[in-house]
N, C-alpha and C positions, 0 to 999 in steps of 0.2 A: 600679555601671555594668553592665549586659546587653550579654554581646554575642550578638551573631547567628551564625549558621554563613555563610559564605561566600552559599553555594547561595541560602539564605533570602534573604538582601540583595537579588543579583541578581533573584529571582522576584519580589519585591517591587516593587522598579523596572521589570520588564518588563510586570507587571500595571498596574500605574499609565500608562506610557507608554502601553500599548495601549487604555487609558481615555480618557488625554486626548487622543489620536487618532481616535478614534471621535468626541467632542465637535467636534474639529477638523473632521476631515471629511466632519459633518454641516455643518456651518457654512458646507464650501467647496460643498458640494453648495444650500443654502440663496443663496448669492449668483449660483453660476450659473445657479438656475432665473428669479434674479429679472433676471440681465442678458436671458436669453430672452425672458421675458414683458415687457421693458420697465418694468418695477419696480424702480425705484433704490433702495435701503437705503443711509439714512446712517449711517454706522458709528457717528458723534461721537452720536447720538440712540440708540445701544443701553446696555446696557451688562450688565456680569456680575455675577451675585451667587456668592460662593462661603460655601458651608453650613460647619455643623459639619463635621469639632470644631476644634478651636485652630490644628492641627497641618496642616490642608489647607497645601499649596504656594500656591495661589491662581497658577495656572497661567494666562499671556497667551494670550491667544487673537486671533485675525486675521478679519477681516474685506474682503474686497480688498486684502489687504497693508497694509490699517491694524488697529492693536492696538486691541482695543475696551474702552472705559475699564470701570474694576472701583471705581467711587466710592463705589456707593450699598451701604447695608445694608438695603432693603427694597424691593421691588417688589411690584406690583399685577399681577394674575393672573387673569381670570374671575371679578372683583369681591372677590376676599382678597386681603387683602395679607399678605407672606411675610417674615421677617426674615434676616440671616443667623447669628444663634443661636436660628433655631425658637421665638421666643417670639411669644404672638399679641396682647401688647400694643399695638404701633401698629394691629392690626387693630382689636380693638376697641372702644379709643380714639378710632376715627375710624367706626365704623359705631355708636356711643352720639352724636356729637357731631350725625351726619346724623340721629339719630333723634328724638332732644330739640329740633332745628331746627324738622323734619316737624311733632313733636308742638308744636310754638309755632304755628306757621302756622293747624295744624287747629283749633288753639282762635278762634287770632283771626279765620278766615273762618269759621266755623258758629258760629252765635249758639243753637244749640238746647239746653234745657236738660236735653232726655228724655237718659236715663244710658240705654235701648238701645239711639239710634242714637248716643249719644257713643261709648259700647264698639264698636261694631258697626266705625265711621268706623277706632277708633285699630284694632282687630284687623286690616282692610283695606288701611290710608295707610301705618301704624307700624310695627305688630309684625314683620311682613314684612322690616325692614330691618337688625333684630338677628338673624334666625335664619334668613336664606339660606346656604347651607352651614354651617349650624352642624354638623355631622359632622366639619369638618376642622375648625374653632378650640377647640370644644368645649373650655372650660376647667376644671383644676382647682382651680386657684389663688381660694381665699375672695374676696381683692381684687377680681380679676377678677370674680367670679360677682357679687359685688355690686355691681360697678359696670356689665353687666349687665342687671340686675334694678332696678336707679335709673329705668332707661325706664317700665316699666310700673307704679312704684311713684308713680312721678308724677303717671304718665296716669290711675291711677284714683283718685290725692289728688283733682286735680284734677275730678274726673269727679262725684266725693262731694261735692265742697265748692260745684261749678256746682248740681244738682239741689235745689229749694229743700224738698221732701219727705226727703232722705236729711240735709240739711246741718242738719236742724229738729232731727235724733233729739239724744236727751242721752246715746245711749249712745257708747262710744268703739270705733272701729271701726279696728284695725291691718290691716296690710296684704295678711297673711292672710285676715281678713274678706272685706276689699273685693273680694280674690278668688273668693270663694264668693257674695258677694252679685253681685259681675257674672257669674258661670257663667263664669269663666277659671281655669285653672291658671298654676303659675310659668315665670317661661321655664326657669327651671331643669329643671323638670319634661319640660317641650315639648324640652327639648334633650334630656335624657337618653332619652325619649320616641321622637325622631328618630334617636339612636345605638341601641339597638335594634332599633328597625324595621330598619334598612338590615344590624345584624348579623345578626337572625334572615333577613331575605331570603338574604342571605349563605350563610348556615347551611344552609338548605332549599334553595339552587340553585337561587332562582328570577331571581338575577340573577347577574353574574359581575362580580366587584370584585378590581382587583388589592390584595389586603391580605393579610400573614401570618395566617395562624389556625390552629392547633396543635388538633390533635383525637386521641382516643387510646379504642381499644374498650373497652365497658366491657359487665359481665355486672350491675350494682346497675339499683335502679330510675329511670326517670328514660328519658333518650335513650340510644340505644347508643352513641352517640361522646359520649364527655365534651369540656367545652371544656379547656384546657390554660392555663393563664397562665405566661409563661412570667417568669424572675427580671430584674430592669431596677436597671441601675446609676444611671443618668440620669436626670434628672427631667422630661426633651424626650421619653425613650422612654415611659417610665409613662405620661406623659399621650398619647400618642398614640391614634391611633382604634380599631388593633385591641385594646390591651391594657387602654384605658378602658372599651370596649364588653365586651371578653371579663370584667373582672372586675364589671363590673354584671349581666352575662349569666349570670356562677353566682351571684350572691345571690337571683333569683328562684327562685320555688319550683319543685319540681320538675315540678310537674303543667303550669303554666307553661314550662318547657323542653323539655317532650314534646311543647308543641301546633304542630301545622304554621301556624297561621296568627296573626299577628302579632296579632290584634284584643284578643287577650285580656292584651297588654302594657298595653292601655289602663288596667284598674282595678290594673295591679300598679305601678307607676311615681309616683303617687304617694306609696305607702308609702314610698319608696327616698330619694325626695327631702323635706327641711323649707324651707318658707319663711322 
């Protein structure tokens, strides 16, 4: 059994109180701007998610003096959905399900059998709906990644087998192929592609992102701040954006980590990823 020292207990409790009071009294501030403006909120139509880890309180929270219900473990957010243990399966479960819909639709309204504007359609209608903020879902989980990469592995089944010139060939063409002969990369690729871009911006200061990054001077060749990764218990924190991004961001080269501008991620990133 651990015990604590006195002192610690208390600070602990008062940190916490002073947490979910802040929450609170955003919340009361939140209803009386809406009694001002005329803006009713129904409480019974909010509700709370509380995060990791195990061990939260899962703390009531008020609403006009009504307690607002804590039922759901997943909420929708600026089009992700969010669980409450950090997993981004029902996300992308449900952005694979909208995409495979998209990709039925597009086959059955366009009768065209030309494979540039089938690719051209699905890269436009489709792809777009797996890999909007892909930066936060960005997974590292196999399953995940290939359930995925099932969208586009379909669309260009499909795409091969519609074209009566590509479907004639006797040679067998996997799903890598299909990539190089449409002029696409994997979303895999396109994702990891995406979490760089936005690290190295990061990196260079030419945007300002609230996210941990750990940097440390260094006199070898290369950048003079090194990136830092730092040690992860968890497998919610591993896979998070700064410590996914920072550790794909020291396997490029170094010539690649010296360059200011992100263009030259472009030929390193497929190395990184296999189809």
């Amino acid at each position: 059994m651990l015990h604590c020292p006195a002192y610690l207990v208390n600070w602990i409790i008062n940190f916490l109180s002073h947490r979910l009071a802040q929450v609170q009294t955003f919340i009361d501030k939140l209803a009386e701007w809406s009694r001002l403006n005329e803006l009713p909120i129904a409480p019974h139509k909010c509700n709370v998610l509380h995060f990791l880890p195990a061990t939260n309180p899962s703390h009531a929270y008020t609403l006009n003096g009504i307690i607002i219900p804590d039922s759901c473990t997943s909420v929708r957010d600026l089009g992700v959905t969010m669980s409450n243990n950090m997993s981004w399966k029902p996300h992308i479960a449900n952005i694979v399900s909208k995409a495979m819909s998209a990709l039925y639709c597009l086959f059955k309204a366009v009768k065209s059998r030309n494979p540039n504007i089938l690719i051209k359609m699905y890269t436009v209608y489709v792809r777009p709906l797996v890999e909007f903020a892909s930066p936060v879902f960005n997974p590292t989980s196999k399953l995940l990644i290939k359930q995925l990469e099932s969208v586009q592995k379909r669309a260009t089944r499909r795409i091969f087998l519609r074209s009566p010139l590509l479907r004639g060939s006797t040679s067998q063409f996997s799903y890598s192929d299909r990539c190089k002969l449409f002029g696409i990369t994997s979303l895999a690729a396109r994702r990891l592609y995406f979490d760089l871009k936005l690290f190295h911006q990061k990196l260079s200061g030419d945007i300002d992102c609230n996210f941990e990054l750990l940097l440390a001077d260094s006199k070898t060749r290369g950048r003079s701040r090194k990136v830092i990764i730092p040690k992860c218990r968890r497998s919610t924190r591993r896979s998070s954006f700064a410590i996914r991004a920072s550790s794909a961001f020291t396997k490029l080269p170094r010539r690649t980590q010296a360059e200011t501008k992100h263009l030259s991620l472009i030929t390193e990133v497929p190395k990184l990823v296999s189809y």
